[in-house]
Every structure is written in structure tokens, then in C-alpha cells.
gemmi code that builds the backbone of each chain (N, CA, C; Angstrom):
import gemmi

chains = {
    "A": [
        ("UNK", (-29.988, -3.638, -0.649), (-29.025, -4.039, 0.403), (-28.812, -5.549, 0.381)),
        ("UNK", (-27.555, -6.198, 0.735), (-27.170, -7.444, 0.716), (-27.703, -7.660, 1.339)),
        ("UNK", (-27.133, -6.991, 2.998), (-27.214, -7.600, 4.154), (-25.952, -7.504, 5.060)),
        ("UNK", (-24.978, -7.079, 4.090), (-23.724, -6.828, 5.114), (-23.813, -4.838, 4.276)),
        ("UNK", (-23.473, -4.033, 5.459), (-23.780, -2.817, 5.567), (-22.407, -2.310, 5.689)),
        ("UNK", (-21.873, -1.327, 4.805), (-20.406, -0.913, 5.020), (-20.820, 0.846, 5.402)),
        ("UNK", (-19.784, 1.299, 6.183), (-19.996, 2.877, 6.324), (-18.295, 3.581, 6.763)),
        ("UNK", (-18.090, 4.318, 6.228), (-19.115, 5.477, 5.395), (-18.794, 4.893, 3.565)),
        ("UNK", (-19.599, 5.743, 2.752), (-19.867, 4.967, 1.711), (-18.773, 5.436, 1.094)),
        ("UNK", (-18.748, 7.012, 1.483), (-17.408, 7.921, 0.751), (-16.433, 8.284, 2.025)),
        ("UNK", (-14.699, 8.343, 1.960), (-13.959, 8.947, 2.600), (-13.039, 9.524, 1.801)),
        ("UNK", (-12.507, 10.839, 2.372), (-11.470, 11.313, 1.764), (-10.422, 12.026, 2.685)),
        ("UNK", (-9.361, 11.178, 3.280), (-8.479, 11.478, 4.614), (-7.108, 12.052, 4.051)),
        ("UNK", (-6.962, 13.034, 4.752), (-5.366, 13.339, 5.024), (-4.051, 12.305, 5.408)),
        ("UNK", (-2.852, 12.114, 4.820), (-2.344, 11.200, 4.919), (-1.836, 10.997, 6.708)),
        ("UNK", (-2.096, 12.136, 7.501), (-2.027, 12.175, 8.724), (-3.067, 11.766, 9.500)),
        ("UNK", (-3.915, 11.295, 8.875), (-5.293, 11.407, 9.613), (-5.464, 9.908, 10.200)),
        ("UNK", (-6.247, 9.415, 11.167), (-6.742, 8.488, 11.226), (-8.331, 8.134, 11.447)),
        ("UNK", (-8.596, 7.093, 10.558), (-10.273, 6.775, 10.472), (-10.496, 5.474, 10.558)),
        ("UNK", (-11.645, 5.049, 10.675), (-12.023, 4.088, 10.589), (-13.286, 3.589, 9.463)),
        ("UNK", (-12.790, 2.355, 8.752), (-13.784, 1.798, 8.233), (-15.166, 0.851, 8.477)),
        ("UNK", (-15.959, 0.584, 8.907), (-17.155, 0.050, 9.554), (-17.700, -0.974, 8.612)),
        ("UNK", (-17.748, -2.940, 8.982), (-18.630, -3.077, 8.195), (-19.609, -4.079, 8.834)),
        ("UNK", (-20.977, -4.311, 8.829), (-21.951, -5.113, 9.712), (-22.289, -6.012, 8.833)),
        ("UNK", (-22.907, -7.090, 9.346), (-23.747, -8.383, 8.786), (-24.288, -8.963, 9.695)),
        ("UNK", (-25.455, -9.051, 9.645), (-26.513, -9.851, 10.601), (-27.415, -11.254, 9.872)),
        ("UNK", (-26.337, -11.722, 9.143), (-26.773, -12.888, 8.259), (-26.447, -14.412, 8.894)),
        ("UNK", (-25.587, -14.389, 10.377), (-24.922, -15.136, 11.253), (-24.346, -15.895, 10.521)),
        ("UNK", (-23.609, -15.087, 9.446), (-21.926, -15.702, 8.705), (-21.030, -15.351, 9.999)),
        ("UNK", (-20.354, -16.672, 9.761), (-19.008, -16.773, 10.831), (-17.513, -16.015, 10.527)),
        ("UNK", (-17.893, -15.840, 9.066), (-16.447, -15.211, 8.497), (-16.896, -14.234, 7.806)),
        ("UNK", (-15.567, -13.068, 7.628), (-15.641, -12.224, 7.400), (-14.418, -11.239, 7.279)),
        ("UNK", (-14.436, -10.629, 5.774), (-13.491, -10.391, 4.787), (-13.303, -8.898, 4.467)),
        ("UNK", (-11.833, -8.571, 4.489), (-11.718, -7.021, 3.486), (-11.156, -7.395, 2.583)),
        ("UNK", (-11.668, -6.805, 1.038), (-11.088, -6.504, 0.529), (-10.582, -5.507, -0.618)),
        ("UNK", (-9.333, -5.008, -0.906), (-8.961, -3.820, -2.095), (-9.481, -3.856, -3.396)),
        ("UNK", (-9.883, -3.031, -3.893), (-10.234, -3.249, -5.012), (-9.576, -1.535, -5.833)),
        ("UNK", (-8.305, -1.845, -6.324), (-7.783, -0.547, -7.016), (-8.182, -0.851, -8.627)),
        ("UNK", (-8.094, 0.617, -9.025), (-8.527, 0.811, -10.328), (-7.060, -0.193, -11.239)),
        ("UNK", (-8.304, -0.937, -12.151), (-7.553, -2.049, -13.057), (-6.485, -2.591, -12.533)),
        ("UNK", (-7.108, -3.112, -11.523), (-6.673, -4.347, -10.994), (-7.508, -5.622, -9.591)),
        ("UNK", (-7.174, -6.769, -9.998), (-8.224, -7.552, -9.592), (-8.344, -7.722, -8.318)),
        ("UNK", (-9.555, -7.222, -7.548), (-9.859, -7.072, -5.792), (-8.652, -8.544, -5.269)),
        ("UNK", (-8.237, -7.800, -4.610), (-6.855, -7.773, -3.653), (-7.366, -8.508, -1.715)),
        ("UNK", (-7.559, -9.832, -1.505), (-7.809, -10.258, -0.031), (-6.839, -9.095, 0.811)),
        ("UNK", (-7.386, -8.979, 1.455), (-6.391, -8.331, 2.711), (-6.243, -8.910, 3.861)),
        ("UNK", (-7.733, -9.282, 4.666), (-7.850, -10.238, 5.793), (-9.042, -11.056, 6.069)),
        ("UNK", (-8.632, -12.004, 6.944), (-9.835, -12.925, 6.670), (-9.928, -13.157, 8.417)),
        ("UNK", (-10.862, -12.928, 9.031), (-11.613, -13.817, 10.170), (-12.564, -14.904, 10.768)),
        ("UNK", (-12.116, -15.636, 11.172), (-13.559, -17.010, 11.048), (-13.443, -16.514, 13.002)),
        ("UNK", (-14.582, -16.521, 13.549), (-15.226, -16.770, 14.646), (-14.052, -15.648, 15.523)),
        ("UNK", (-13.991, -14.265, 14.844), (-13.537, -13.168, 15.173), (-12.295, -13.267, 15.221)),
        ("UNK", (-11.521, -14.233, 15.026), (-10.052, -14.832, 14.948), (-9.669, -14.413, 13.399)),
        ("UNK", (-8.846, -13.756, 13.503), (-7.830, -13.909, 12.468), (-7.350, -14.964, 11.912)),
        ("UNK", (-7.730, -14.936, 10.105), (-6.699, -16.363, 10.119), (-6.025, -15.953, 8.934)),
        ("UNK", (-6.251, -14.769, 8.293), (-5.053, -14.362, 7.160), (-4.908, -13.297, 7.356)),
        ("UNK", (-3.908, -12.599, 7.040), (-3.272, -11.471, 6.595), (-2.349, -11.299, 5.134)),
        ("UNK", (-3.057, -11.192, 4.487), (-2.010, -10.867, 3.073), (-1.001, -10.064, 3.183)),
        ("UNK", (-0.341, -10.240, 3.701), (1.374, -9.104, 3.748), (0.322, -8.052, 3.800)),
        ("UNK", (-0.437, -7.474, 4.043), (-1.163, -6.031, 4.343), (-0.300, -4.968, 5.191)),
        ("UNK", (0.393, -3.997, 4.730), (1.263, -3.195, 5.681), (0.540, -2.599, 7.068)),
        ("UNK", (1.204, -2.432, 7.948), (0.726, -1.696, 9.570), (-0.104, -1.309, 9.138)),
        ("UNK", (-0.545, -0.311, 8.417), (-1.232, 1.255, 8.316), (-2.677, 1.048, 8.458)),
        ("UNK", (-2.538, -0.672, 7.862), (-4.288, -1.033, 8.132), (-4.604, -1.742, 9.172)),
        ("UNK", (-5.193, -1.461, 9.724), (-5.332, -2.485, 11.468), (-6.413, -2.609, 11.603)),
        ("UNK", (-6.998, -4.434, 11.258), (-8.001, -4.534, 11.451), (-9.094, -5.244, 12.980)),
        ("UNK", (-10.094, -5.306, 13.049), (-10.416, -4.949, 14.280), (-11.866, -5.662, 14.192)),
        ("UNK", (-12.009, -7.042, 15.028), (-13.254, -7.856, 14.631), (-13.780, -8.750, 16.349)),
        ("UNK", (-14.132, -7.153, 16.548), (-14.880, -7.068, 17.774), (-16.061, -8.836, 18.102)),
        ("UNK", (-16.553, -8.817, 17.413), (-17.779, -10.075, 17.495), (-18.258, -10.460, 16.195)),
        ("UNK", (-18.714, -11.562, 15.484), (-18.892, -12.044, 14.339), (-19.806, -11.115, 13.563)),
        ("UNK", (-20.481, -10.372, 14.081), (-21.149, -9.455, 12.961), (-20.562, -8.288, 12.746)),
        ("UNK", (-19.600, -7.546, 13.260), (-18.745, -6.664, 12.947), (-17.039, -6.798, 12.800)),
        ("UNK", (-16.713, -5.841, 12.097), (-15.425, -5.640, 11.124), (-14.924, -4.801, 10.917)),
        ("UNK", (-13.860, -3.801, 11.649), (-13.392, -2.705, 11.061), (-12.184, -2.718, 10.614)),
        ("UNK", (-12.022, -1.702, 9.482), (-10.994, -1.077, 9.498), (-10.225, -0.383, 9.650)),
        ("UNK", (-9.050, -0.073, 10.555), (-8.710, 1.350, 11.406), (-7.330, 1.561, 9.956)),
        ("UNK", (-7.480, 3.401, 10.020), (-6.469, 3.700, 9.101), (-5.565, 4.855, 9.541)),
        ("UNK", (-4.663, 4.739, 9.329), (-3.546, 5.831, 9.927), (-2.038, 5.864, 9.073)),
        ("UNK", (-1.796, 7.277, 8.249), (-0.787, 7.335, 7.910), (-0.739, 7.071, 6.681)),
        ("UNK", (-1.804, 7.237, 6.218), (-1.730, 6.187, 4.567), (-1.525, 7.537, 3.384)),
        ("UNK", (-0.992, 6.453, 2.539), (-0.339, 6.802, 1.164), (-1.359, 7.272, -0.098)),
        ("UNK", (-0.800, 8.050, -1.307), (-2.005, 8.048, -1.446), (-2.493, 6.999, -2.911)),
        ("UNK", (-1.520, 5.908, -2.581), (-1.608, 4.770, -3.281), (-2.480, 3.622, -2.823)),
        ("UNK", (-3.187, 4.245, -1.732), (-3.888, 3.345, -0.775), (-5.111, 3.774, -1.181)),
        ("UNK", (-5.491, 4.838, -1.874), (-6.998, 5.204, -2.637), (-7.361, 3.938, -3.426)),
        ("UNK", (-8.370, 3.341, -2.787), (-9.058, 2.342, -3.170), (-10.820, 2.222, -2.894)),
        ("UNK", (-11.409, 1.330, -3.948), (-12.540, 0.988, -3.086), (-12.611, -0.317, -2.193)),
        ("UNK", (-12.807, -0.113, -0.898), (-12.254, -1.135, -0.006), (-13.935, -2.047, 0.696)),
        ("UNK", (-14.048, -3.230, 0.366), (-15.085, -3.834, 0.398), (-14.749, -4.707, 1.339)),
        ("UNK", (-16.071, -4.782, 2.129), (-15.823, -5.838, 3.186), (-17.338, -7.070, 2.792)),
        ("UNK", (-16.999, -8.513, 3.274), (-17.769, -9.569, 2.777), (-18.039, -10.170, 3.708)),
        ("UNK", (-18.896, -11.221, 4.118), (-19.068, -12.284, 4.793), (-19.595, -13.445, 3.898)),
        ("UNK", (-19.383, -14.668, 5.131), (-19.689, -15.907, 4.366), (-20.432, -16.977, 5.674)),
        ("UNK", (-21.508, -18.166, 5.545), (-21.507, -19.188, 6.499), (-20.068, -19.932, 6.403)),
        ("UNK", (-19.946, -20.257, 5.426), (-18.480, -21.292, 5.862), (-17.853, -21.223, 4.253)),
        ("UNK", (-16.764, -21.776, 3.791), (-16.567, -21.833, 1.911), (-17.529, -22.905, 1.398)),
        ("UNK", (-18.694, -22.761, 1.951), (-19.446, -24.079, 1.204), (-20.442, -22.836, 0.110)),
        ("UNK", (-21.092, -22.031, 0.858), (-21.948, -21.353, 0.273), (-21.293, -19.639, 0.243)),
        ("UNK", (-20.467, -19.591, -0.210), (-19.912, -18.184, -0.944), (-20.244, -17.099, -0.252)),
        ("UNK", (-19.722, -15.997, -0.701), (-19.656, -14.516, -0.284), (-20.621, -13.861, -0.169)),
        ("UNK", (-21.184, -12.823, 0.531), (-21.608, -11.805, 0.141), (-21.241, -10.498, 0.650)),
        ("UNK", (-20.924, -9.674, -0.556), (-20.810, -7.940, -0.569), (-21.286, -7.272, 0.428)),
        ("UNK", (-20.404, -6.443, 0.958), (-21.241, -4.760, 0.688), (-20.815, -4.473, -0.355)),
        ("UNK", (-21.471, -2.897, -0.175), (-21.337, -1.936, -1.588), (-19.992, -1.202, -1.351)),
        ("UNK", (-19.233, -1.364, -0.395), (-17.343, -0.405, -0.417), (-17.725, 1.108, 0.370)),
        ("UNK", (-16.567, 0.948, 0.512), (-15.996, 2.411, 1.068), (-15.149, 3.237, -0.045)),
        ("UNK", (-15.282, 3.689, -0.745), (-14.649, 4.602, -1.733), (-13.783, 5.507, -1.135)),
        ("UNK", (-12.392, 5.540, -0.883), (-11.264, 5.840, -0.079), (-10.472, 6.565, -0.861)),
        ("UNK", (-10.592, 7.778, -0.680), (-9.428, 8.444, -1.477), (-8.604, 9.565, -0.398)),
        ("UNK", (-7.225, 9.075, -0.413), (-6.097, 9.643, 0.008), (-5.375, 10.868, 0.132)),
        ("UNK", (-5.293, 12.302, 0.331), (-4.678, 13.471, -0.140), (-3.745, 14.064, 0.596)),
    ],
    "B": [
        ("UNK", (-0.433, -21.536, -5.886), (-0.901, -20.389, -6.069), (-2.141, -20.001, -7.189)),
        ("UNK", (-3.112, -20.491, -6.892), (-4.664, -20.060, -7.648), (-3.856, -18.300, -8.097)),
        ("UNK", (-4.016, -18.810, -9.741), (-5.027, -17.464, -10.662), (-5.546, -17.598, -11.043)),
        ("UNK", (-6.657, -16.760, -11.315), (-7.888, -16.799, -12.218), (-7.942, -16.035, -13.007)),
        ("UNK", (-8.004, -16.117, -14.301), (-7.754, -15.582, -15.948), (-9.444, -15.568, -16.586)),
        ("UNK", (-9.647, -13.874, -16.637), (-11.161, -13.833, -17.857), (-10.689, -13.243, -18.560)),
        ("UNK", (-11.475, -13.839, -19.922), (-10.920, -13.150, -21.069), (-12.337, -13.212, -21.684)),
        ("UNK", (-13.028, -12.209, -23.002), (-12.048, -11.001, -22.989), (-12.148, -10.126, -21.575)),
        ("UNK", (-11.256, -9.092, -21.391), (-11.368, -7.842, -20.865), (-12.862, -6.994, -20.733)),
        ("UNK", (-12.973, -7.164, -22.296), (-13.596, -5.988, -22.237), (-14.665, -6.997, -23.808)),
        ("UNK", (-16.083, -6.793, -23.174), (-17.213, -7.194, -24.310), (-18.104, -6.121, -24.854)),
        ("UNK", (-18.309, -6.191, -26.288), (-19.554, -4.988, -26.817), (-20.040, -5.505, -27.455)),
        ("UNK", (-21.779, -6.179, -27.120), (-22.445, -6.720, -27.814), (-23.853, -5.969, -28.334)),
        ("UNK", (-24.631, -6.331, -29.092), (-25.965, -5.258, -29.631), (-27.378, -6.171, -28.749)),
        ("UNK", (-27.879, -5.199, -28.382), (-29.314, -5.740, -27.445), (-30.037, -7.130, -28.290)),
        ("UNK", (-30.010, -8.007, -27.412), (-30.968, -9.333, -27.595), (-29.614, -10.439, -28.221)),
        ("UNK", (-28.460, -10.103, -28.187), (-27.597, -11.478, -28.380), (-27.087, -11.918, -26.918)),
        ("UNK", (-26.620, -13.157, -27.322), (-26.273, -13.999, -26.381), (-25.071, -13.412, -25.873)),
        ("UNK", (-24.925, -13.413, -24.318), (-23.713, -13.012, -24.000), (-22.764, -14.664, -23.583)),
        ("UNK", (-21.116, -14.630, -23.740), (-20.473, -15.785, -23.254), (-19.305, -15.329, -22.602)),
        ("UNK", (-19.324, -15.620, -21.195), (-18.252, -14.895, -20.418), (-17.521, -16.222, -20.217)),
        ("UNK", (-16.169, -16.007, -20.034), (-15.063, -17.276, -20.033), (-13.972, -16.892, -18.536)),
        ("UNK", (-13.992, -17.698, -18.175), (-13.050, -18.062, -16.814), (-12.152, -18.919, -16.889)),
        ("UNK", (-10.669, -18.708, -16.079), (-10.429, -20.093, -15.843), (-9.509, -20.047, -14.769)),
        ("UNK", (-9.007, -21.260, -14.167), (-8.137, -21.133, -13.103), (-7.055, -22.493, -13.127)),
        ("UNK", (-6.197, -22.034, -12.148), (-5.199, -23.314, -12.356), (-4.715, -23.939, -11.547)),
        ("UNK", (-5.289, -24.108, -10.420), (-5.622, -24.790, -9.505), (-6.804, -25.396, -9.120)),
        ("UNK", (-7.216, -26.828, -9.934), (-8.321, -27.479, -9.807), (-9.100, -27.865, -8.501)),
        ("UNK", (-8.459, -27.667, -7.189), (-8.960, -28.252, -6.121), (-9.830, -26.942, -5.454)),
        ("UNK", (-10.593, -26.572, -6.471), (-11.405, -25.844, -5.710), (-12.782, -26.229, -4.717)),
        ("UNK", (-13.519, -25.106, -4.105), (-14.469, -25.746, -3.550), (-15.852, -25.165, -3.751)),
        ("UNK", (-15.240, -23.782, -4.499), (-16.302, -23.580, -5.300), (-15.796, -22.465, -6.034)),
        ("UNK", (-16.843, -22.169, -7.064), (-16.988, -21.335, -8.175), (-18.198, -20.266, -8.224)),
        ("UNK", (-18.027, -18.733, -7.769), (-18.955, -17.973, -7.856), (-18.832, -17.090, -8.829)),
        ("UNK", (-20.151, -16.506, -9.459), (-19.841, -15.375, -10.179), (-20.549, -14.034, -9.620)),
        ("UNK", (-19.804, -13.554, -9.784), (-20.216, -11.734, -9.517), (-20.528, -10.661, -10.124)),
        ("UNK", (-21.457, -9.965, -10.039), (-21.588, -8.531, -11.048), (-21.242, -7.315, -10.418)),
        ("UNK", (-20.527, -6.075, -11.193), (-20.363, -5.268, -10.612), (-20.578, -4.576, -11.503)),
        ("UNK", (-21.289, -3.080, -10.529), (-21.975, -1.821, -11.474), (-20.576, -1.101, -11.521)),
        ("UNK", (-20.270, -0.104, -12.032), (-19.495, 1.209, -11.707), (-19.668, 1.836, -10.172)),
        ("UNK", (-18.478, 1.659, -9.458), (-18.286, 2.349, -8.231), (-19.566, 1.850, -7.212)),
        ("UNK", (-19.614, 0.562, -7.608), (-20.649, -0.175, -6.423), (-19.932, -1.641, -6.112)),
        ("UNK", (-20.430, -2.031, -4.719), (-20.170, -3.689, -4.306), (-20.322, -4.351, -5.480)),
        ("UNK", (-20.155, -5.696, -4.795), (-20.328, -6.559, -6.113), (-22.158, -7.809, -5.523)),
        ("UNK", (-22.543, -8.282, -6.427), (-23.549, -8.943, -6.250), (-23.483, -10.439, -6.337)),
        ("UNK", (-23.771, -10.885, -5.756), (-23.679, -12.542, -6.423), (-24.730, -13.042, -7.285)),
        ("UNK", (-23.665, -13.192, -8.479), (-25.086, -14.294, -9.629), (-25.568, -15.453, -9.630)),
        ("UNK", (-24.332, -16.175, -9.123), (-24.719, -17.318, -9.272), (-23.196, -18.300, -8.468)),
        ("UNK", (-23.627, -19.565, -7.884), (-22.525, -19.948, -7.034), (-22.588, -21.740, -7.272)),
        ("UNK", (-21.232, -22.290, -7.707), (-21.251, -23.466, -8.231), (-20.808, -24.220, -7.047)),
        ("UNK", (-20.754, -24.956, -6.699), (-20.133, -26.028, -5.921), (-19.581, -26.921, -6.785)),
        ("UNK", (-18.267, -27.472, -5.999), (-17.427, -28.470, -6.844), (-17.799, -29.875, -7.620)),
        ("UNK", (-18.842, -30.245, -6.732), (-19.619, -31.734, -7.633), (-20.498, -30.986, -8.506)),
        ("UNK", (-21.219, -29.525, -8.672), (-21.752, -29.843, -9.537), (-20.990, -28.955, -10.812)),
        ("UNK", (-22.345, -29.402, -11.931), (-21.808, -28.919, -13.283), (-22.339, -27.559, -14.074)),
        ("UNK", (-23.355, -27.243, -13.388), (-23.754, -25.951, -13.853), (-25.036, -25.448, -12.644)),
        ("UNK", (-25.600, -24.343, -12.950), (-26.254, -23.655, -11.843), (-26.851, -22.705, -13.147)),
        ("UNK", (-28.460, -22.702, -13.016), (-29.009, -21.428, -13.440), (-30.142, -20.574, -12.574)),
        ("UNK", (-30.524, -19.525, -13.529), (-30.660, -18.666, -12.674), (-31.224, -17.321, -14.012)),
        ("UNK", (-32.594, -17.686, -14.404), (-33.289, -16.653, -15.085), (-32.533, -16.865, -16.603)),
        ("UNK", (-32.131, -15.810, -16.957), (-31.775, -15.672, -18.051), (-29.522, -16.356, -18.032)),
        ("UNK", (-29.714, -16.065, -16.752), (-27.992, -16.544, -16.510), (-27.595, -18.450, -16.318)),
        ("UNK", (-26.733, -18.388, -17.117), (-26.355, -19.732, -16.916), (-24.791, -20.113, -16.859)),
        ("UNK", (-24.428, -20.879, -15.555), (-23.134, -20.892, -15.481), (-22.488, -22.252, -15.061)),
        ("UNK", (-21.567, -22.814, -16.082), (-21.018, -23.876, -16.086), (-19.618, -24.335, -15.644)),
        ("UNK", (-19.333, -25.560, -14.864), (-18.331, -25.346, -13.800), (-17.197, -27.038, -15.152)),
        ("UNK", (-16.405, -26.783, -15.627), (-15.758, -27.773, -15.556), (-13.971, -27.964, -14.964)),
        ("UNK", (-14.482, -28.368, -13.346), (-12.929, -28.593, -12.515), (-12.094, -29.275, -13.858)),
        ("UNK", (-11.721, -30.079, -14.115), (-10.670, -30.754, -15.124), (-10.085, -30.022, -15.938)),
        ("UNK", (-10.653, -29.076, -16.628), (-9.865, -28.135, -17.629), (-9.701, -26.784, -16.984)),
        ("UNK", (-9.635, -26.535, -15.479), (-10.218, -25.535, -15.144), (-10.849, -24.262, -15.557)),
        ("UNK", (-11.873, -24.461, -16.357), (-12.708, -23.069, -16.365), (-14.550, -23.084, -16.003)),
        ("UNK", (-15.059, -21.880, -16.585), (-15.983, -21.846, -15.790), (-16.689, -21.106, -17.155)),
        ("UNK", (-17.786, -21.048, -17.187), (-18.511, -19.973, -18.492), (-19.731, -19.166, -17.682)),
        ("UNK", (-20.116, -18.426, -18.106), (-21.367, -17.669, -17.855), (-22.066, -17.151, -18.989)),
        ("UNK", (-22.861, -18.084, -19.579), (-24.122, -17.470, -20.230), (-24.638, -16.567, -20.078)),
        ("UNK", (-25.428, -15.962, -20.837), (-26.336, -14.537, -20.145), (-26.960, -14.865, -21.661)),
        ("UNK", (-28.585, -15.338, -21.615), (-29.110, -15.090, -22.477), (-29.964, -13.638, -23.134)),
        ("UNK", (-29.728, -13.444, -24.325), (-31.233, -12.463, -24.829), (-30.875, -11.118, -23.907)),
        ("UNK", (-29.337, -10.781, -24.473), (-28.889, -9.616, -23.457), (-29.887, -8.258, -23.181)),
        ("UNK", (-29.815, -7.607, -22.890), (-30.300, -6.359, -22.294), (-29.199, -5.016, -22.138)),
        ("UNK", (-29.893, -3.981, -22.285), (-28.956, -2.900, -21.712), (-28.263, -3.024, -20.454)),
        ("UNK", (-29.527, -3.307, -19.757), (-29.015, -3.220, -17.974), (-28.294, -4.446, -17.497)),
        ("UNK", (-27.656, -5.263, -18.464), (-27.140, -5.844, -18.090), (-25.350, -5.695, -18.300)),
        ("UNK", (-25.437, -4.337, -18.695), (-24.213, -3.816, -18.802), (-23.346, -3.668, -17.297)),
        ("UNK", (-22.321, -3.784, -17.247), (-21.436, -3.917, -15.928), (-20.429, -5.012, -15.954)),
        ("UNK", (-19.410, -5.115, -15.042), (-18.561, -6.169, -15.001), (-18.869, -7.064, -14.089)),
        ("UNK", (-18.469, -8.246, -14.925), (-18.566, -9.604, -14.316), (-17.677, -10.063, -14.006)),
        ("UNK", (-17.457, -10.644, -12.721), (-16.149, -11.458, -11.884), (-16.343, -12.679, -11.817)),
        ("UNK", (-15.537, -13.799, -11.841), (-15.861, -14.853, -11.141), (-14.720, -14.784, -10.728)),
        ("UNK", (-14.601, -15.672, -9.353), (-13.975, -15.983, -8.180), (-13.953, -17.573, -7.657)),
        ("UNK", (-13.084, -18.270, -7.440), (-12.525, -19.377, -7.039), (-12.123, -19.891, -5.784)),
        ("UNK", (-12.549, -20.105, -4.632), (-12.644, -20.315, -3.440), (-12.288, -21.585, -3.336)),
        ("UNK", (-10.356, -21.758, -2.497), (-9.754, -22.464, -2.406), (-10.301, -23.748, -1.424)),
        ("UNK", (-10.074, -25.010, -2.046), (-10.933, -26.325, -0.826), (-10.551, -25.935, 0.506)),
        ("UNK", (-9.272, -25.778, 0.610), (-8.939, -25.097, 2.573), (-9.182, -24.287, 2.555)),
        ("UNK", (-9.974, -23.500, 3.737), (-10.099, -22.526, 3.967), (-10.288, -21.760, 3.300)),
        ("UNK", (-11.087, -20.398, 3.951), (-11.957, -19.153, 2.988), (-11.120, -18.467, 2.207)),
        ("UNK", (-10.698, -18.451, 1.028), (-9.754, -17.553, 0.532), (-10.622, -17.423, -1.200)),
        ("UNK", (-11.348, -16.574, -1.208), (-11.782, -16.409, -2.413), (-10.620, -15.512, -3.756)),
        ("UNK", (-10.658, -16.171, -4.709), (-9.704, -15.827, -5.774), (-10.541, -14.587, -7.038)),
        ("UNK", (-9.837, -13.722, -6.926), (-10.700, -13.429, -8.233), (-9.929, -13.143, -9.397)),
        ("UNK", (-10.911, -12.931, -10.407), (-10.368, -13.162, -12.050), (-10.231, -11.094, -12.389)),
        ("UNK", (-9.637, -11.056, -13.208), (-9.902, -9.676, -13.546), (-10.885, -9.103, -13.897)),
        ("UNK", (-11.818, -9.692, -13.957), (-13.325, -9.228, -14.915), (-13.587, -9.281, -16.106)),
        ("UNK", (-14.781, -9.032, -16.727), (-15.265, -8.688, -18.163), (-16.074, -7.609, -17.769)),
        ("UNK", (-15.873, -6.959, -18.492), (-16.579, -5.411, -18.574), (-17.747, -5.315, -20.026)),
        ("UNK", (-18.723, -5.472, -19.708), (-19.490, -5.928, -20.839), (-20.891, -4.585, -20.539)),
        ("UNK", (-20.776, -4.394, -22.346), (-21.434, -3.097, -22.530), (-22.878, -3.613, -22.973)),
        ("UNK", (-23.575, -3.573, -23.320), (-24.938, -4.302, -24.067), (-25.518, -2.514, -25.079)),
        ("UNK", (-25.566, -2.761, -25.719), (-25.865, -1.730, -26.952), (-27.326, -1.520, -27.124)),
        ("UNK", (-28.245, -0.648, -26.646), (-29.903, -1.107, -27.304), (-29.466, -0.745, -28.810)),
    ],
}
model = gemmi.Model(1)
for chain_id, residues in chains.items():
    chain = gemmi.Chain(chain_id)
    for i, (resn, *xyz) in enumerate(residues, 1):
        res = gemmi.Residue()
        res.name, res.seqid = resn, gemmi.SeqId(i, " ")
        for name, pos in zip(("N", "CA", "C"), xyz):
            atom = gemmi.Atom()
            atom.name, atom.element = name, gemmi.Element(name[0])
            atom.pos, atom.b_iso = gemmi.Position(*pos), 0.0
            res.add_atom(atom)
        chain.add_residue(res)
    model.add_chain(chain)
structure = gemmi.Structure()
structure.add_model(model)
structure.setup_entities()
């Protein structure tokens, strides 16, 4: 284990469905990251939070709505999705950009 | 607009040679330089993490060298191993703010 904890490890949703993605860190990093990672092609930012504030959004369409209750948690809410949206979807934290990232292990997301 | 370019793709080397992973980016004002490993259908790990003043960072058998001016980055891996099969990322973390960049990977096999 890193230290940042993602759940569930596997999903596999109906394009009607809605779920949520879960990810924790108790490392008291202030920021904290999703991101895509589709087959052959290079993990994709989606959003970024410093001190539960939003401060990016990569053009990320509606469908993903993310949700950053207090600095150690991070979700991802999903609804309506495509099934081009099958990804493994990793969430990260950091203390600040001085000392870098760290992983979870993803949510393996597949679409039907 | 930071990209980050590894080449090759794809490495197949025979147990106990030197591995040389190559990076680069094109936007010099970074603030740092990390590298990452990733298994098949797992998070990613951190190997090793450069900061912008310095010039290299090791770390066991791994060694990784930062030169901002030409922008690239290398990763050694001495006296390879099987298990050191998996892909390697490095990533580029813009001086403003958290926005980590990543490269496409090397996918490197190690042969006993």
C-alpha cells in the first residue's frame, strides 16, 4: 500500500447506472488528483484540488462529478457514461509540487 | 503546452544488462521530474523524484538524471532483473501549480 487507498478496485456499470469512485490518503497531502489512464494512451489529468478547492478541470465532460469532501478524501461520482469511458481511473495525492505524487493502485472501470 | 516524449516504446533486454530509459520534455520550466513504475493493471509507484536544481537522484540499483537545458531526463536501471519488467513513466510537474505531465511510457521486458 502507498498510502492513498482507492475503492472499489474493480467496477463494471451499466451506462444508466450511477456509482461512485472512492479515494483516501492519510499522508496530510493538501492536494489531490484523478486521473484516466486508457489503454495506449498516456494517463490523462482530469482534476486537481489543493485544500478541497478545485483548481483544474481538464475539459472533463458532466458525467464525471467530482466531490472533495475534506483533504483526505476524493470522489468520483459517475452517471450516464459511455462505454469509451472504460478506463483505469487513478486517484493521487501530493504535500505541495515540491515533493511529487503518490498513487493508488486504480479503479478498473469498465462500461456496458 | 508541456509534452513529454519516451522513447523507445517498447524495450527487450536479456537478464543482468544495463537498462537506459530516455525522456524528454519541452517545456524547461519545470519543477520537477519524477519517475514511475507500472506493473500490468496496477497503480503506479514512485522511483525516484528529481527536483529542478538538482542533477541526478539514486536509488539502489536505479539511477536518474535530470538535464533542464536540453530537456530530458534518463533512468538507469543497473544489472537488470526479471522483476524488473513493467512500464516506466516519467512525468514533469509544471513550476505553477500541481499539474503533473506524463510521457507515454517504456514497457520494458527483462529476459532471464
Amino acid at each position: 500500500e502507498t498510502g492513498v487507498t482507492q475503492t472499489p478496485r474493480h467496477l463494471v456499470m451499466g451506462m444508466t447506472n450511477k456509482k461512485s469512485l472512492k479515494c483516501e490518503q492519510h499522508l496530510g497531502h493538501n492536494a489531490m488528483y484523478w486521473y484516466k489512464q486508457s489503454a495506449k494512451k498516456p494517463l490523462e489529468l482530469m482534476f486537481v484540488y489543493n485544500f478541497k478547492e478545485q483548481t483544474e478541470n481538464n475539459s472533463v465532460p458532466s458525467r464525471f462529478s467530482p466531490e472533495c469532501p475534506n483533504s483526505s478524501h476524493l470522489f468520483l461520482h459517475l452517471h450516464t457514461l459511455q462505454p469509451e469511458d472504460s478506463a483505469l481511473y487513478l486517484c493521487a495525492s501530493s504535500p505541495s509540487d515540491t515533493y511529487g505524487y503518490t498513487f493508488g493502485s486504480g479503479t478498473r472501470l469498465t462500461v456496458v | 503546452k508541456q509534452e513529454v516524449t519516451q522513447i523507445p516504446a517498447a524495450l527487450s533486454v536479456p537478464e543482468g544488462e544495463n537498462l537506459v530509459l530516455n525522456c524528454s520534455f519541452t517545456d524547461s520550466a519545470i519543477y520537477n521530474l519524477q519517475w514511475f513504475r507500472q506493473d500490468p493493471g496496477k497503480g503506479l509507484t514512485s522511483l525516484l523524484l528529481i527536483q529542478s536544481s538538482q542533477r541526478e537522484q539514486t536509488s539502489g540499483r536505479l539511477n536518474a538524471s535530470l538535464d533542464k537545458s536540453s530537456g530530458r531526463s534518463t533512468l538507469y536501471i543497473a544489472a537488470s532483473q526479471p522483476g524488473d519488467s513493467a512500464t516506466y513513466l516519467c512525468a514533469a510537474i509544471k513550476a505553477a501549480g500541481n499539474k503533473l505531465t506524463f510521457g507515454g511510457g517504456t514497457r520494458v521486458l527483462v529476459k532471464p
